[in-house]
N, C-alpha and C positions, 0 to 999 in steps of 0.2 A: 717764700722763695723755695723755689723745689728743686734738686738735681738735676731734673732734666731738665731745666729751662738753660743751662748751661751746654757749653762749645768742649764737648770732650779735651780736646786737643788744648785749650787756651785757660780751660778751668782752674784755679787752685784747688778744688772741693776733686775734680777727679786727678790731678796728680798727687795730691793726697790719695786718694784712693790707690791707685797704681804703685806708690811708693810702697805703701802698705800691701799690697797684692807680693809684692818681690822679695819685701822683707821679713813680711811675717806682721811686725809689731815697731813703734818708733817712740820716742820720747817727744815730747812737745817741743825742746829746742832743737830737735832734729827734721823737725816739720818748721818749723823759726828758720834753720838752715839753707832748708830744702826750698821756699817758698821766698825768703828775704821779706817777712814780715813778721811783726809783731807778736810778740806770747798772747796776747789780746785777740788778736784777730783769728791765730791757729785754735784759740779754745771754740771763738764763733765758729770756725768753717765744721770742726771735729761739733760740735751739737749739733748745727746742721746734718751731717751724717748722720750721727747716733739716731736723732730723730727720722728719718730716712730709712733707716735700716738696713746702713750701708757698713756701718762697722758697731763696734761693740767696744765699750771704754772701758780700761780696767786702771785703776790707782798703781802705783809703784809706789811699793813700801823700803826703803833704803834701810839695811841695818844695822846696828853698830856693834 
């Protein structure tokens, strides 16, 4: 499955995108928020991307 086979407008994979265009950077339950789906499903759409070469994944390291 490839990006463009997707409806700019209707996609979760490009409002992901776009979100991320505005923002800069998001956390996965902010993509969870954004979309009203599952931590599951936001990891698939974001690998799709990554693979894509649509975005680039970086870990958040939380400190204490």
């Amino acid at each position: 499955m490839t990006l463009s086979t997707f409806n700019r407008r209707e996609s979760p994979l490009w409002q992901i995108v776009e979100f991320l265009q505005r923002k800069g950077s998001a956390t996965i339950k902010e993509i969870e928020e954004l979309l009203g789906v599952t931590t599951t499903a936001v990891r698939q759409h974001l690998t799709t991307l990554q693979a894509e070469g649509y975005i680039e994944r970086r870990p958040v390291h939380s400190g204490v």
